[in-house]
Backbone as JSON Lines, residues from 0, in Angstrom:
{"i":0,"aa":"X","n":[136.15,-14.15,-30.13],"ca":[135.21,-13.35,-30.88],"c":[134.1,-12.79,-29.98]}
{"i":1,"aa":"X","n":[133.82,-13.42,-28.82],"ca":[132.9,-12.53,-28.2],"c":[132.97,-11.64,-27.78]}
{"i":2,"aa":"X","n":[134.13,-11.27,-27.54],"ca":[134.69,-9.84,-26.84],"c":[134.36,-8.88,-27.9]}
{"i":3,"aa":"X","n":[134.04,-9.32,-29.49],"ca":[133.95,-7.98,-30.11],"c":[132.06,-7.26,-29.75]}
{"i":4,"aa":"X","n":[131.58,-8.25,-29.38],"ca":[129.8,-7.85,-29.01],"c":[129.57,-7.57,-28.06]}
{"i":5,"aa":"X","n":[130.39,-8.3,-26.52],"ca":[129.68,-7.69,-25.45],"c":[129.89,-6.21,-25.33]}
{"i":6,"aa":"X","n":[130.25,-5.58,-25.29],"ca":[130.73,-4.0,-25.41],"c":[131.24,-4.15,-23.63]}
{"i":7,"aa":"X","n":[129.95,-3.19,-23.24],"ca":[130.22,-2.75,-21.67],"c":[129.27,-3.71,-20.79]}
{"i":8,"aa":"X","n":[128.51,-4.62,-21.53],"ca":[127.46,-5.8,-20.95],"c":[128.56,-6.67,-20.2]}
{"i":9,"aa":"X","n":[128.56,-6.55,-18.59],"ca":[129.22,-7.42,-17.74],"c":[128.59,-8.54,-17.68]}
{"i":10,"aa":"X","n":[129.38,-9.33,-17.69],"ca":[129.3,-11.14,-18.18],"c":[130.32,-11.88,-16.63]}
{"i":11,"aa":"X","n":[129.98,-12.64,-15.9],"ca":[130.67,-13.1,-14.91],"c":[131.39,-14.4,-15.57]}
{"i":12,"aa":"X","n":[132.61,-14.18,-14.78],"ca":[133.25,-15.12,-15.47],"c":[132.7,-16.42,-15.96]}
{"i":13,"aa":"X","n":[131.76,-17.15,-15.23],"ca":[130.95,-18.53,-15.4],"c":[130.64,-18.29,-16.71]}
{"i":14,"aa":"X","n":[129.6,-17.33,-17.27],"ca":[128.85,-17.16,-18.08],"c":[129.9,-16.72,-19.23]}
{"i":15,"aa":"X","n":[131.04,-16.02,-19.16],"ca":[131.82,-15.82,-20.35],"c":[132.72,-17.0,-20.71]}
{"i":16,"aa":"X","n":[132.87,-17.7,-20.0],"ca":[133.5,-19.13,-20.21],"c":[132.68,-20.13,-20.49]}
{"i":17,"aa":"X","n":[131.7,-20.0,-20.26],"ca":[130.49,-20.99,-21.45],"c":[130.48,-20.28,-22.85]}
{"i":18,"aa":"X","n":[130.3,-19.09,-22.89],"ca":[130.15,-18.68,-24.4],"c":[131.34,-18.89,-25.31]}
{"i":19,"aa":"X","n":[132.39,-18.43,-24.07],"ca":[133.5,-19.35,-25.36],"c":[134.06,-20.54,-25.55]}
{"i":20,"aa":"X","n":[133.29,-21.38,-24.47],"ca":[133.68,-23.0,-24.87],"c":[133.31,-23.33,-26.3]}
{"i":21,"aa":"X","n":[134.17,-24.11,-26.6],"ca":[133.44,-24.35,-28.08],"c":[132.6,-25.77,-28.07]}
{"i":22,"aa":"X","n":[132.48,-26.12,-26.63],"ca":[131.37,-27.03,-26.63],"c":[130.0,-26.85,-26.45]}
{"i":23,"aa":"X","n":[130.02,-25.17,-25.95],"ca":[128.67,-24.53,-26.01],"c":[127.74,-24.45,-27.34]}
{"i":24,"aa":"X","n":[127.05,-25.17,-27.87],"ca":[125.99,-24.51,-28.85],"c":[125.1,-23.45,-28.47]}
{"i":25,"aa":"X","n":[125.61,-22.19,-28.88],"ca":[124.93,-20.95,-28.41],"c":[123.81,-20.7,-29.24]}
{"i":26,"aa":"X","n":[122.88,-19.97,-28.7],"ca":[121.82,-20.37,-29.19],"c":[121.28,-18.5,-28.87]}
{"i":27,"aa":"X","n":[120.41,-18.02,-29.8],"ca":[119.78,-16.96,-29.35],"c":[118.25,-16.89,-29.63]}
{"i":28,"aa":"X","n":[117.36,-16.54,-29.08],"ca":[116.14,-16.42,-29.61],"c":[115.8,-15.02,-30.68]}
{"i":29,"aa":"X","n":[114.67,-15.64,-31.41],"ca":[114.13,-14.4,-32.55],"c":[113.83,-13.25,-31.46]}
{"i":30,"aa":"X","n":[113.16,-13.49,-30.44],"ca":[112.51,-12.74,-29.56],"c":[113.91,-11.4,-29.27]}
{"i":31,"aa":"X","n":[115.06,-11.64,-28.49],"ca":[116.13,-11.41,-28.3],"c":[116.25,-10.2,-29.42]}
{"i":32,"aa":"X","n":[116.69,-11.02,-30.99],"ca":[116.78,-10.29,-31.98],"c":[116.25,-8.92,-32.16]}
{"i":33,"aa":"X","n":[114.55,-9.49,-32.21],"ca":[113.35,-8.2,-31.75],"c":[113.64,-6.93,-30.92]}
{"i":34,"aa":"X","n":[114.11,-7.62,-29.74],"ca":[114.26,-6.03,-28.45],"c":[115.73,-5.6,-29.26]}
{"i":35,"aa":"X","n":[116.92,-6.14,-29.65],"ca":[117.79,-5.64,-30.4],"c":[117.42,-4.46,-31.43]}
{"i":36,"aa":"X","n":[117.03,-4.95,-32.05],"ca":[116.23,-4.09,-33.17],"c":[115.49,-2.69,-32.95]}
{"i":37,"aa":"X","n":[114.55,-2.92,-31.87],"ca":[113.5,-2.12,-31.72],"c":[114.35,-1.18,-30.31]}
{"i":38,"aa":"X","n":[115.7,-1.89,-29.87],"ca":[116.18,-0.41,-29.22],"c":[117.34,0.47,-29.77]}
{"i":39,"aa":"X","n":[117.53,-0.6,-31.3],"ca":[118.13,0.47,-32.22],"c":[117.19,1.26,-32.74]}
{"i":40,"aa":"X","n":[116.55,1.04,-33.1],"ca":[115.33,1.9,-33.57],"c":[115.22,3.19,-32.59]}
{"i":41,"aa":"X","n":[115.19,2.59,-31.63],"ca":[115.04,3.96,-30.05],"c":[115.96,4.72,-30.07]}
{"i":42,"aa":"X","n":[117.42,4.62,-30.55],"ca":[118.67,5.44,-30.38],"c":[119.42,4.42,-28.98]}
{"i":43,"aa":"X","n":[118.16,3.5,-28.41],"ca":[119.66,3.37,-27.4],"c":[120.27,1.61,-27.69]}
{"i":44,"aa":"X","n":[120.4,1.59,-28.89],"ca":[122.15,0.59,-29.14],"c":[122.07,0.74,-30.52]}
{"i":45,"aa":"X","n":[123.66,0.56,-30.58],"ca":[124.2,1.25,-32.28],"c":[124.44,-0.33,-32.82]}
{"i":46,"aa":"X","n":[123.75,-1.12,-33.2],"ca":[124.0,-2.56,-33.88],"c":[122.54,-2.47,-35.01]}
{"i":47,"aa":"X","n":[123.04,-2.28,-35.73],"ca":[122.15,-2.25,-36.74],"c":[121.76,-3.27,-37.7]}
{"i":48,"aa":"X","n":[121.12,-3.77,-38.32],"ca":[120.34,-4.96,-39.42],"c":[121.91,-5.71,-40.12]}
{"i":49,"aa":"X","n":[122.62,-5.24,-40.47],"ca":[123.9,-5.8,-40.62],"c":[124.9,-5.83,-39.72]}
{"i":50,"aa":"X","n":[124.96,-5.32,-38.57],"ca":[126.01,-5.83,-37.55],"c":[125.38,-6.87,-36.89]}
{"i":51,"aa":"X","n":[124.54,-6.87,-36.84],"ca":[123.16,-8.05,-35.92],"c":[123.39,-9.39,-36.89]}
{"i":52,"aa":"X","n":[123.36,-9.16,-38.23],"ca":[123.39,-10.55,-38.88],"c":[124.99,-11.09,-38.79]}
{"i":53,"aa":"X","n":[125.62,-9.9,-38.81],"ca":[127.53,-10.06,-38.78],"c":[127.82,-10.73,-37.31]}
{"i":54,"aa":"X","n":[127.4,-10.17,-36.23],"ca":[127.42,-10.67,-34.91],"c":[126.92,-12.41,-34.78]}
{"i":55,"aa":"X","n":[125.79,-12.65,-35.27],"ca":[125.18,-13.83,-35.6],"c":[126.33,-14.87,-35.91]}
{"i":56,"aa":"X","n":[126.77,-14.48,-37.34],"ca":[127.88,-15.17,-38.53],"c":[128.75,-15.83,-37.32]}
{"i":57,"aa":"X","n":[129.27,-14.44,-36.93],"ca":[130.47,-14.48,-36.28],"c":[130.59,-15.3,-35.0]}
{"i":58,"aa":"X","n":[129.53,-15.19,-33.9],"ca":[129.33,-15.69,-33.05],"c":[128.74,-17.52,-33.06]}
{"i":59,"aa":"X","n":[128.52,-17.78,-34.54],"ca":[127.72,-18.87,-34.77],"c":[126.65,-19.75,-34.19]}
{"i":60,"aa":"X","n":[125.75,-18.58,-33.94],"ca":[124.58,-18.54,-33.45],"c":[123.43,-19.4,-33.99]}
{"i":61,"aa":"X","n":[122.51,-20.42,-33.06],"ca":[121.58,-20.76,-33.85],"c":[120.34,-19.78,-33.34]}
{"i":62,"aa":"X","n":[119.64,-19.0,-33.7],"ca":[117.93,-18.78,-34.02],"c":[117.17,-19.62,-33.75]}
{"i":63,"aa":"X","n":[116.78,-19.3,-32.65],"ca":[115.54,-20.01,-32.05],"c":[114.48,-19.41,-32.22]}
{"i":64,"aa":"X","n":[113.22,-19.62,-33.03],"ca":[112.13,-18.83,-33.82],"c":[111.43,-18.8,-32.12]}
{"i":65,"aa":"X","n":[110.44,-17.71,-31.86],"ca":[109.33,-17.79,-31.12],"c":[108.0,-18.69,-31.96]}
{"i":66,"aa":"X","n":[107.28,-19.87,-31.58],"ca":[106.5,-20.46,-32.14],"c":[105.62,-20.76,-31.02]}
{"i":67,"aa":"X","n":[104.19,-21.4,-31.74],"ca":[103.18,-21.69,-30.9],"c":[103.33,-22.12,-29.01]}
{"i":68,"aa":"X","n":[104.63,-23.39,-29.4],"ca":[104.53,-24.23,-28.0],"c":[105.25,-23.13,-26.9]}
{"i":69,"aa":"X","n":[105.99,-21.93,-27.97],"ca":[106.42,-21.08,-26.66],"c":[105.61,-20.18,-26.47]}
{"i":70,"aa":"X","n":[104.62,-19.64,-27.33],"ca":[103.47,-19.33,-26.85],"c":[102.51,-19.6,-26.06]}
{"i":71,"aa":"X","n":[101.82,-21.16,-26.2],"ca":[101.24,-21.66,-25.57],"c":[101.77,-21.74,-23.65]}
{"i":72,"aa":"X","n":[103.18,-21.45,-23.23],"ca":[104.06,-21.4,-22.23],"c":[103.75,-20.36,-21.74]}
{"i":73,"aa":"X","n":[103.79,-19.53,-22.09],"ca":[102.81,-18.24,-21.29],"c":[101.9,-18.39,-20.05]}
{"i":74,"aa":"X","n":[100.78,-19.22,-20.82],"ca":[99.51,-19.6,-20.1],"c":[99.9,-20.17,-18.69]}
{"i":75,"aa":"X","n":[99.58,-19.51,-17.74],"ca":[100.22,-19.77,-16.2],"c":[101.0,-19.2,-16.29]}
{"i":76,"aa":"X","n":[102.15,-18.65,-16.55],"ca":[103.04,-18.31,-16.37],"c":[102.97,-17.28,-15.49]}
{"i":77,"aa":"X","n":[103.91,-17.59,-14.15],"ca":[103.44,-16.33,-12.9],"c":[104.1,-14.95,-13.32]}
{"i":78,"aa":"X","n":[103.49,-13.71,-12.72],"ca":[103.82,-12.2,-13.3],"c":[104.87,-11.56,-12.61]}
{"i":79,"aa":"X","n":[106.28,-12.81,-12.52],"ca":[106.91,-11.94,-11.9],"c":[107.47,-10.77,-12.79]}
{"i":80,"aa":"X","n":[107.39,-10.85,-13.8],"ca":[107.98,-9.93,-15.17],"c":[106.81,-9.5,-15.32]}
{"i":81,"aa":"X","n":[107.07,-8.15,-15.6],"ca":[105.86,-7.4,-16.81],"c":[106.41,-7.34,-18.19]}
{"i":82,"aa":"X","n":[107.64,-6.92,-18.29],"ca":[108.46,-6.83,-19.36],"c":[108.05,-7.86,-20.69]}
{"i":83,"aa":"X","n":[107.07,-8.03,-21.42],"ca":[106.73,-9.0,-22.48],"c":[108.2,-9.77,-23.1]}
{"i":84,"aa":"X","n":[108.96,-9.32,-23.51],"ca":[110.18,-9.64,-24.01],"c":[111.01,-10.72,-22.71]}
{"i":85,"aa":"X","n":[110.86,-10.36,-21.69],"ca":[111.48,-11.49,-20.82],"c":[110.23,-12.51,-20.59]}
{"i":86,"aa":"X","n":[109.11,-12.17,-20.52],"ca":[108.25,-13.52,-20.66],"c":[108.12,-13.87,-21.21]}
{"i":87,"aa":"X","n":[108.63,-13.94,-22.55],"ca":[108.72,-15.01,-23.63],"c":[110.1,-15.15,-23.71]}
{"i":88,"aa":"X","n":[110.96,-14.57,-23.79],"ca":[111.88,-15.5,-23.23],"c":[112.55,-16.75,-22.18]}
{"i":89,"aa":"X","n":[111.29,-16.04,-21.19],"ca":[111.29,-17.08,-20.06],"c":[110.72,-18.31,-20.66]}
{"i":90,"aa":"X","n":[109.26,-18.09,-21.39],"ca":[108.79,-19.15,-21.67],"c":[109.23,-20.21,-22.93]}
{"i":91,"aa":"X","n":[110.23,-19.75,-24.02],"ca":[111.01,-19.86,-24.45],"c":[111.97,-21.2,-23.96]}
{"i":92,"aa":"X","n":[112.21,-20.66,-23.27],"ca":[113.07,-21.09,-22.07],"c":[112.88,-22.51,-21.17]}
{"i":93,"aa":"X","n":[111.82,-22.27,-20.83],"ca":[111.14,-23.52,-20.24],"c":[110.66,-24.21,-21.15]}
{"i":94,"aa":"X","n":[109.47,-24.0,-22.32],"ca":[109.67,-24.91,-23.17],"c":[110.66,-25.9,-24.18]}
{"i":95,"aa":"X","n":[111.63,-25.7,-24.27],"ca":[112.96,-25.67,-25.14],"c":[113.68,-26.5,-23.97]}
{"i":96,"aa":"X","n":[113.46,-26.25,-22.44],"ca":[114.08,-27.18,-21.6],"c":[115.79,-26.59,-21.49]}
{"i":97,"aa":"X","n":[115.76,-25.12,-22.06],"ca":[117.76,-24.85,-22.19],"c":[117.47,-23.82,-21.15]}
{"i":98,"aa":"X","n":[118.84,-23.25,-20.58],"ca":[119.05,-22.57,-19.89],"c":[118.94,-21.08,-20.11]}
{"i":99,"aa":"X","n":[118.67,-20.32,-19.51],"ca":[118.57,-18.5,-19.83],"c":[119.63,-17.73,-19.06]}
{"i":100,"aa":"X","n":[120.55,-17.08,-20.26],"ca":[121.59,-16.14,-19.13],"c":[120.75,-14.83,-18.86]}
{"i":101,"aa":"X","n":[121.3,-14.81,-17.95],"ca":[120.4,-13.65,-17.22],"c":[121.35,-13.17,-15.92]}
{"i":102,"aa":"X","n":[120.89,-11.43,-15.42],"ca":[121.25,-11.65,-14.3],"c":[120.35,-10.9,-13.37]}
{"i":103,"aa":"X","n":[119.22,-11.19,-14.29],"ca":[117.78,-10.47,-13.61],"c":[117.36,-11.7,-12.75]}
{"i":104,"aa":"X","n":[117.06,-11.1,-10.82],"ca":[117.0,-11.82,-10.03],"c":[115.57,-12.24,-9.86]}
{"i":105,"aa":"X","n":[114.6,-11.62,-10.55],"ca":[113.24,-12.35,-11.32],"c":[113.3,-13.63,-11.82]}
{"i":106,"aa":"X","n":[114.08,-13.96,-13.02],"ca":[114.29,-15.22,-13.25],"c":[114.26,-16.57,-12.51]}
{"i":107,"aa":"X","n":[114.84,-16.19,-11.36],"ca":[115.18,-17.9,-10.34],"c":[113.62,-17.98,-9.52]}
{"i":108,"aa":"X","n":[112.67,-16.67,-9.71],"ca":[111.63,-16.96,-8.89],"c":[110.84,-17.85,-9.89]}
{"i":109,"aa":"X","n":[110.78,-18.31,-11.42],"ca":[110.44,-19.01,-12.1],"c":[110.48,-20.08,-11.78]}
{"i":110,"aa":"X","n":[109.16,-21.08,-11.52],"ca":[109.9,-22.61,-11.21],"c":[109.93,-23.48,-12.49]}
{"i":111,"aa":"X","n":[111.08,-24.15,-12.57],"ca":[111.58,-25.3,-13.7],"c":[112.52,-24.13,-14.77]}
{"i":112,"aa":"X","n":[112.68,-22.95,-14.01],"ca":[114.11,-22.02,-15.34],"c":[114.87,-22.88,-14.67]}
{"i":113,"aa":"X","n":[116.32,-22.98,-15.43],"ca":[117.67,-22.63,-15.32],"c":[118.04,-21.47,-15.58]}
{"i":114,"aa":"X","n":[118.69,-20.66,-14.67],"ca":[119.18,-19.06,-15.19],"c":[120.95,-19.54,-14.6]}
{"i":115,"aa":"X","n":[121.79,-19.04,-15.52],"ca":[122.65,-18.63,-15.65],"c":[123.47,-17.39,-15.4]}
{"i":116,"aa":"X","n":[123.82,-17.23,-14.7],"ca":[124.61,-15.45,-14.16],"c":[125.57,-15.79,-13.56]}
């Protein structure tokens, strides 16, 4: 089933063979959801309020809310990102203690991520 979402998003083999282990609990953040949304909104991706919840279903995704303690993760947090959406995901990330796929080479300059690529 993942093959029906990634479209043209290259996935290295490592990282597409975790998503379809079925020992992976995949996990996505609200944050994630957000930039989804707001670059359909832009014209640039065609997944709209019901393919996003269908993708979810399908993919059996848990929602990871953005909340205070990943807020509070911010604070220090060095500027290698400007991008708001990857710094809370980063911080996300580090608070929560799980790994971030990524294959933005920003990420590993984070100390205590796990990035995935």
């Amino acid at each position: 089933m993942v093959h029906a979402y990634i479209g043209d998003v290259p996935l290295s083999r490592k990282v597409y063979a975790l998503l379809s282990s079925p020992e992976t609990l995949p996990l996505i953040s609200a944050i994630s959801m957000m930039e989804i949304a707001m670059k359909h909104d832009a014209g640039k991706l065609k997944m709209g309020a019901a393919e996003a919840r269908q993708a979810i279903r399908d993919l059996g995704l848990q929602v990871i809310p953005f909340d205070s303690d990943h807020a509070l993760r911010l604070y220090g947090l060095p500027r290698h990102h400007r991008d708001p959406f990857d710094r809370m995901l980063i911080a996300t990330a580090l608070a929560e203690d799980i790994p971030l796929i990524g294959s933005d080479r920003q990420f590993k300059r984070y100390k205590g991520l796990k990035v995935i690529s």
